[in-house]
C-alpha positions, -999 to +999 in steps of 0.1 A: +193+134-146+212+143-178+206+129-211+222+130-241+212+147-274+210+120-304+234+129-335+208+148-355+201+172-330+233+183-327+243+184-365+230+218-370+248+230-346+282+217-357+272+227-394+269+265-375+304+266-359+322+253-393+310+279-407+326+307-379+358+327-396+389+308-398+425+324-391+463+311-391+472+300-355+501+293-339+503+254-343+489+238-306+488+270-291+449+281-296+456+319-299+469+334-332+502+349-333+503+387-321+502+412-350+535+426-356+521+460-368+512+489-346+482+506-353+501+540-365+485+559-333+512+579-319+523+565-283+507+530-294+539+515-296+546+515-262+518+485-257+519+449-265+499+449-302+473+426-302+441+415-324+408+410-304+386+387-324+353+392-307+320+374-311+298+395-331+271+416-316+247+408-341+217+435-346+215+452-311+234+462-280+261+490-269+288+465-290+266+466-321+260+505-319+299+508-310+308+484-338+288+505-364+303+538-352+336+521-353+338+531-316+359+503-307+385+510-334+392+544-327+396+540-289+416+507-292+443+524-315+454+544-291+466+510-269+480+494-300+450+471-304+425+460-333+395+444-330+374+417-354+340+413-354+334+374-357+305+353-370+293+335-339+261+313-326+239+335-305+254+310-276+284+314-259+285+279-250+282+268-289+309+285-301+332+267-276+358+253-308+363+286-321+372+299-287+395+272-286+411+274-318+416+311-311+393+318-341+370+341-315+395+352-280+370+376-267+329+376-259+302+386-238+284+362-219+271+353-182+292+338-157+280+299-161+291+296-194+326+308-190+327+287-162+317+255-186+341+260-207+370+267-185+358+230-171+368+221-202+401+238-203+395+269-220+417+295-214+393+323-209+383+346-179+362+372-167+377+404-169+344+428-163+308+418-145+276+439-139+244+442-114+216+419-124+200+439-148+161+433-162+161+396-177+122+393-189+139+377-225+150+350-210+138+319-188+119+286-191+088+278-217+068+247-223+049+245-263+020+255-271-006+237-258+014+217-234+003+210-197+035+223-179+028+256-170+043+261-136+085+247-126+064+220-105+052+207-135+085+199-148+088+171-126+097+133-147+101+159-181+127+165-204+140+194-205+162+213-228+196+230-218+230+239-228+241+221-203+273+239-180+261+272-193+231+299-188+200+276-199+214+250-176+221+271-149+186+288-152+170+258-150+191+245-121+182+274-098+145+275-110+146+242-093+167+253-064+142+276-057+115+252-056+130+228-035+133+205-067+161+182-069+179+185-099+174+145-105+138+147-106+140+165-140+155+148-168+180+174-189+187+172-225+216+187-234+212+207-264+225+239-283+200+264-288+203+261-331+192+229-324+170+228-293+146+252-313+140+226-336+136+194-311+115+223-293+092+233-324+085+193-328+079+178-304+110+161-291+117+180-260+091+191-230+103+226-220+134+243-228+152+268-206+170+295-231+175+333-234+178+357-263+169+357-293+158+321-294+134+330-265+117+360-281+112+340-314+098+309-293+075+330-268+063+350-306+052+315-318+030+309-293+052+293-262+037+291-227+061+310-205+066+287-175+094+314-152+114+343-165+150+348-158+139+377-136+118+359-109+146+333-102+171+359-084+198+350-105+235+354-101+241+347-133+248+384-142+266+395-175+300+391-182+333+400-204+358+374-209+391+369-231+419+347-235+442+347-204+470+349-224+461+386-245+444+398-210+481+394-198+501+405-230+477+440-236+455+445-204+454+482-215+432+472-247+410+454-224+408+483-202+398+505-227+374+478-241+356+483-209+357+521-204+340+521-244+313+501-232+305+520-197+303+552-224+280+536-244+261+519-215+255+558-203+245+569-238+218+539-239+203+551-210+192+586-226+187+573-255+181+534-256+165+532-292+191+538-307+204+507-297+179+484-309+181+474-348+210+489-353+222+474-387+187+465-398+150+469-389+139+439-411+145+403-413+146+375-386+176+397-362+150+426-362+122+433-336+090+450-336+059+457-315+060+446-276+095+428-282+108+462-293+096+480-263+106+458-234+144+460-253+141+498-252+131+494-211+157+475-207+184+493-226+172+523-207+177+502-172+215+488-182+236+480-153+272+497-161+299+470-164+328+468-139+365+449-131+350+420-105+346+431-067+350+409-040+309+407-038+315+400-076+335+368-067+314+357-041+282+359-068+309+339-096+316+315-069+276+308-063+269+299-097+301+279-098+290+261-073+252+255-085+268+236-119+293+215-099+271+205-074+243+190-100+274+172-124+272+205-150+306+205-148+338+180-149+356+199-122+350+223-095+364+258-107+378+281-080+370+315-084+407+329-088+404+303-118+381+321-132+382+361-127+415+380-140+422+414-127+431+438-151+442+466-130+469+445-114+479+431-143+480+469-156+498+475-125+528+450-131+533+460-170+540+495-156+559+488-129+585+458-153+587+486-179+594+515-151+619+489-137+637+484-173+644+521-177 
């Protein structure tokens, strides 16, 4: 059963995304007009320029450390690319209108919330994919004090999720594992910004989130009901961009991915380094326990990857898993929602081999 939020819950939220960073588009075509300018990088010129506008990595991560060392400048150059940095929710799902406008045409996420959105028409896929790595910041939690302390106990509650994305999904295959049906739980959907408040009060029973929201919630005293770990997820962690700059520059996107299995390598021999990278204080910065499960698990990254066929086959699962409980207003097929870089790589070189 899915229930909708009321309009208060969900005015936070919208208040966040108008405040993302606006640029010129291209009227109707949700993807700003490519920069005319190379990037002054001799043998740039020979790629398609374009202008990555990535959600930002906020205070930790191989993107935060790579952003700070202006790694991903340097090594983009060289493929006639640039990259932004922009303001975004800590949700992939909530940022959904800038991805559309074009405002944001490249993020990280996990595979369910791409596939949300491109239920929804937007032109993003998955262009890298990793292992399951360690997932003990994510899962399901009930208040403090509450009586739900096991998934069985969710049974006739409401339950918080963004709903066609990794909250959802978690959820979903928490109860899958169970032998639950998906009906017998009642889900709210609900941005993070604002399920943390219905979450803090009162108005929701248990909320199924990730990140920074769940470190903040389990720090204020929430009773953790099932980590992400314990539910053998498929929902692994993904890159994704708009189809149509994956297709105009793949070699930006290729590089994009080789920066991060660098810095993925470098985390494991030194993973503090990639916690509170811009700051150590204030409410991005973590401390204590938090701060030495993110150094575990920095140390334990799975290196990124362009999608095998077991890759698709994992994709296709949580595809599946949304459609099958109404997470999503369409089935997706999988070649819908992976693009392959190499062969796209492939057929630049071979059209511009050809126009010699």
């Amino acid at each position: 059963m899915i229930t909708r939020p009321t309009p208060a819950l969900v005015s936070l939220a919208a208040a966040l995304l108008s405040m993302l960073a606006i640029v010129t588009l291209e009227p109707g075509c949700g993807e700003s007009a490519p920069s005319t300018e190379g990037t002054g990088v001799p043998g740039a010129e020979r790629y398609a320029p374009v202008t990555i506008r990535h959600s930002d990595p906020a205070n930790a991560g191989v993107l935060a450390y790579g952003k700070r060392e202006r790694i991903y400048e340097r090594e983009l150059a060289k493929v006639n690319a640039r990259i932004e940095w922009v303001p975004a929710v800590g949700a992939f799902s909530a940022n959904f209108d800038a991805m559309n406008s074009g405002a944001i045409n490249a993020a990280s996420a996990a595979i369910s919330p791409i596939v949300g959105a491109l239920s929804r028409n937007l032109q993003f896929q998955i262009y890298s994919i990793s292992d399951p790595g360690s997932t003990q910041l994510a899962g399901i939690l009930s208040p403090r004090g509450s009586d739900i302390r096991t998934v069985r106990d969710l049974v006739g509650h409401r339950v918080a999720v963004n709903l066609g994305a990794h909250g959802d999904y978690m959820l979903l295959r928490a109860l899958q594992n169970e032998g639950i049906p998906a009906d017998r739980v009642t889900r709210v959907p609900i941005q993070p910004p604002d399920a943390a408040a219905a979450f803090a009060t009162g108005q929701i029973d248990a909320w199924s989130v990730f990140g920074a929201y769940y470190t903040t919630a389990v720090r204020n005293g929430a009773n953790v009901i099932v980590r992400e770990e314990d539910l053998r997820s498929d929902d692994v962690g993904v890159s994704a961009a708009n189809v149509e700059l994956l297709r105009r520059n793949p070699a930006a996107f290729q590089t994009f991915l080789r920066v991060t299995q660098e810095l993925v390598e470098l985390a494991h021999q030194h993973p503090e380094r990639f916690q509170n990278v811009f700051t150590s204080r204030g409410p991005t910065a973590i401390s204590g326990e938090e701060l030495q499960i993110a150094i575990d698990d920095t140390r334990r990254l799975p290196l990124p990857r362009v999608p095998t066929a077991n890759d698709r086959t994992r994709i296709a699962n949580v595809a599946q898993l949304l459609y099958a409980n109404d997470s999503l207003d369409r089935e997706i097929a999988v070649d819908e929602i992976v693009f392959d870089l190499d062969a796209a790589a492939g057929t630049l070189a071979l059209a511009e081999e050809a126009a010699r």
